[in-house]
NUBASE-828151 format. One record per residue (C-alpha): residue in three letters; y, z, x. Coordinates in nm, 4 decimals, m for minus. Layout:
REM NUBASE-828151
REC code v w u
REC ala Y Z X .
...
This chain:
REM NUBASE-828151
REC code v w u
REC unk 10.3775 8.3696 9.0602 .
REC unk 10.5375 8.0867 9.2532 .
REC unk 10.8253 8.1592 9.5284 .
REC unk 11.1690 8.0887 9.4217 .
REC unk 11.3004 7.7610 9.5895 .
REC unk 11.6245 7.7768 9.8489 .
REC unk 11.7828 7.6281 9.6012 .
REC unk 11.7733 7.9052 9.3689 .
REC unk 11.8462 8.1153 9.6363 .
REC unk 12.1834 7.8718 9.7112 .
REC unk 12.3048 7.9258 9.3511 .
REC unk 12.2702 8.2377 9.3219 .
REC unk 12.4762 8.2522 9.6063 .
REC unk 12.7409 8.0578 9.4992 .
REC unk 12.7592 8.2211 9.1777 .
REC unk 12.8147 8.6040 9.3459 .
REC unk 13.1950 8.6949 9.3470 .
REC unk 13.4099 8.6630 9.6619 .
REC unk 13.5822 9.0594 9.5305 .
REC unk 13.3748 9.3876 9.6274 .
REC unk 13.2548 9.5390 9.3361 .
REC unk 13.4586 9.8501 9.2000 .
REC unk 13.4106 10.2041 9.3834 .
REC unk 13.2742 10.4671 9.1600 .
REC unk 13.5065 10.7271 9.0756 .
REC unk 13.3997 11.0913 8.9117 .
REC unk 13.5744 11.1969 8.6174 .
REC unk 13.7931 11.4467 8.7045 .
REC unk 13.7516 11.7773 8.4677 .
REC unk 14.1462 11.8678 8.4593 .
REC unk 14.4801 11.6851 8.5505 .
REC unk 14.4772 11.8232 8.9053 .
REC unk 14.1888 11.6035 9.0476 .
REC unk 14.1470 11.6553 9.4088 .
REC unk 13.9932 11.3400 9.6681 .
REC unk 13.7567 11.5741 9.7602 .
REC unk 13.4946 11.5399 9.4528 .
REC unk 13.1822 11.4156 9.5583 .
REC unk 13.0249 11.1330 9.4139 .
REC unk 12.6621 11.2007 9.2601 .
REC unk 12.3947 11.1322 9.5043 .
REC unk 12.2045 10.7966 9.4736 .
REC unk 11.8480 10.8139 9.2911 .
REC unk 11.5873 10.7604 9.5901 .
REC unk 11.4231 10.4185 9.6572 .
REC unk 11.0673 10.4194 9.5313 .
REC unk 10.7799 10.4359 9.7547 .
REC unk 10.6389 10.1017 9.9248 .
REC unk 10.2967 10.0941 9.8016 .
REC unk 10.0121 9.8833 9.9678 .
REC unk 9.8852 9.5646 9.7563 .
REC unk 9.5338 9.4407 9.8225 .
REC unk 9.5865 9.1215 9.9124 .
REC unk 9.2462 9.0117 9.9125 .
REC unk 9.2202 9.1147 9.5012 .
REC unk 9.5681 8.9203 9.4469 .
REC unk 9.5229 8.5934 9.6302 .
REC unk 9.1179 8.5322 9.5354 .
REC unk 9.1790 8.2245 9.3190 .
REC unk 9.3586 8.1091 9.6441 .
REC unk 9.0817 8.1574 9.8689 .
REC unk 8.8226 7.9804 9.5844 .
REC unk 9.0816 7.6532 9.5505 .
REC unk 9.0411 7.6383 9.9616 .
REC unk 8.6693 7.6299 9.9930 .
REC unk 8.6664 7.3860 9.6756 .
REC unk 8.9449 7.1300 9.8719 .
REC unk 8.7469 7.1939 10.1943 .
REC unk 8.4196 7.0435 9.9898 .
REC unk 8.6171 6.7889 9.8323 .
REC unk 8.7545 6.7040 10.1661 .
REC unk 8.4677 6.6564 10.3341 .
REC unk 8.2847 6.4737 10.0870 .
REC unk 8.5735 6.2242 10.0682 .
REC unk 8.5324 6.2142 10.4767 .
REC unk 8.1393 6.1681 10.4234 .
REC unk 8.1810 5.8868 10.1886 .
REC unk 8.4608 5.6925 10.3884 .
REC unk 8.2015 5.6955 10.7132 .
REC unk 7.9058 5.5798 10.4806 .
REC unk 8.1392 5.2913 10.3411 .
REC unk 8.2257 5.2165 10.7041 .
REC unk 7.9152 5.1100 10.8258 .
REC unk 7.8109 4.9587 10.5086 .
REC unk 8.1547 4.7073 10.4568 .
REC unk 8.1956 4.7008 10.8367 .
């Protein structure tokens, strides 16, 4: 999947609002609610796992070796033409 552009990125930016977003608050279970509640805890970040890069990017690595050829094929033919024109 392509990258996103900085541009993207820029709108995105510009479209965030300039207020904090709104603190949570914990429904209080009678009239007399206290400051001391506690909030509920935050659900864990997932675990990072490891991508095979190799498996992901192998069409990359094929498109390479295929410009590499084309490239110095191209470079092959433009010293042939050289000495035959020149």
């Amino acid at each position: 999947m392509a990258k996103k552009s900085r541009r993207a990125r820029r709108q995105q930016k510009s479209h965030r609002p300039s207020t904090p977003p709104p603190t949570q608050t914990v429904p209080s279970s009678g009239p007399a609610a206290t400051p001391d509640e506690e909030l509920p805890a935050a659900p864990a970040p997932s675990p990072r796992t490891e991508v095979d890069f190799a498996a992901e990017y192998r069409y990359v690595i094929n498109d390479l070796r295929s410009m590499a050829i084309i490239a110095i094929a191209m470079l092959a033919v433009l010293i042939a033409l050289s000495f035959v024109i020149g």
